[in-house]
C-alpha positions in Angstrom: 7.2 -0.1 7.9 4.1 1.9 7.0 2.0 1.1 4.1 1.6 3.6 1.5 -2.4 3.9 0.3 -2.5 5.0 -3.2 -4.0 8.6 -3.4 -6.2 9.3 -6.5 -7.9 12.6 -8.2 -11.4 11.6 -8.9 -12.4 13.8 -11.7 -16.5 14.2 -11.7 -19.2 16.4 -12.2 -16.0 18.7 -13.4 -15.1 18.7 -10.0 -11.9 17.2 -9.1 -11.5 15.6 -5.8 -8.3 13.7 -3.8 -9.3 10.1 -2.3 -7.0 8.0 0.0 -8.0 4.5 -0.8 -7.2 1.0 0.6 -4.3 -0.6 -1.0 -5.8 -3.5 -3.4 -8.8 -1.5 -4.0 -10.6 -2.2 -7.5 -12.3 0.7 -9.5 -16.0 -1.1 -8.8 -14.7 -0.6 -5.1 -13.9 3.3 -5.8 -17.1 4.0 -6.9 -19.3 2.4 -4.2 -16.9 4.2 -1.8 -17.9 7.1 -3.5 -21.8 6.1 -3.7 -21.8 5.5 -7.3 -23.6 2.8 -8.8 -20.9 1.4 -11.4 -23.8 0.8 -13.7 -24.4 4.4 -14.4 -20.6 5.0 -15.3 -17.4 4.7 -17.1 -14.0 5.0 -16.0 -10.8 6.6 -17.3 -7.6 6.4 -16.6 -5.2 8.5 -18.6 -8.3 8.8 -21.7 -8.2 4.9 -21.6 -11.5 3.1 -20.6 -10.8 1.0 -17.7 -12.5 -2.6 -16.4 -13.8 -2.2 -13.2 -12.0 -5.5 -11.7 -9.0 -3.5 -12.1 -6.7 -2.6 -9.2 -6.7 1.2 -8.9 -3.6 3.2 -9.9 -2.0 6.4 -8.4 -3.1 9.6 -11.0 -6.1 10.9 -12.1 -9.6 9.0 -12.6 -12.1 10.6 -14.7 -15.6 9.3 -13.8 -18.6 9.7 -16.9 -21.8 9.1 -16.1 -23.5 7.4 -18.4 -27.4 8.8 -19.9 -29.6 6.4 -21.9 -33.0 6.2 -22.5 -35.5 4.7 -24.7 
């Protein structure tokens, strides 16, 4: 039986893209696969901040970078 890797619409930039990932992948795994440094960023998953340790769900991930200074 085939396995079925989750497909996800990576929302960035207001660009939207579609990503085949791994099964078991995490969100901190997402965004080095997409060569994003997960300190410069937030994650949400249906408008819902999500911890990066979390395993990633089918649907739509909206990526924010984040801008601080001093």
């Amino acid at each position: 039986m085939p396995k079925n890797d989750p497909c996800v619409t990576v929302c960035l930039n207001g660009q939207e893209n579609v990503v085949n990932i791994p099964a078991g992948t995490n969100y901190e795994q997402l965004l080095i696969e997409l060569k994003l440094n997960p300190e410069e960023v937030l994650i949400f998953v249906e408008n819902e901040p999500v911890p990066f340790d979390e395993q990633v769900r089918p649907g739509t991930v909206r990526v924010l970078k984040v801008v601080s200074g001093g």
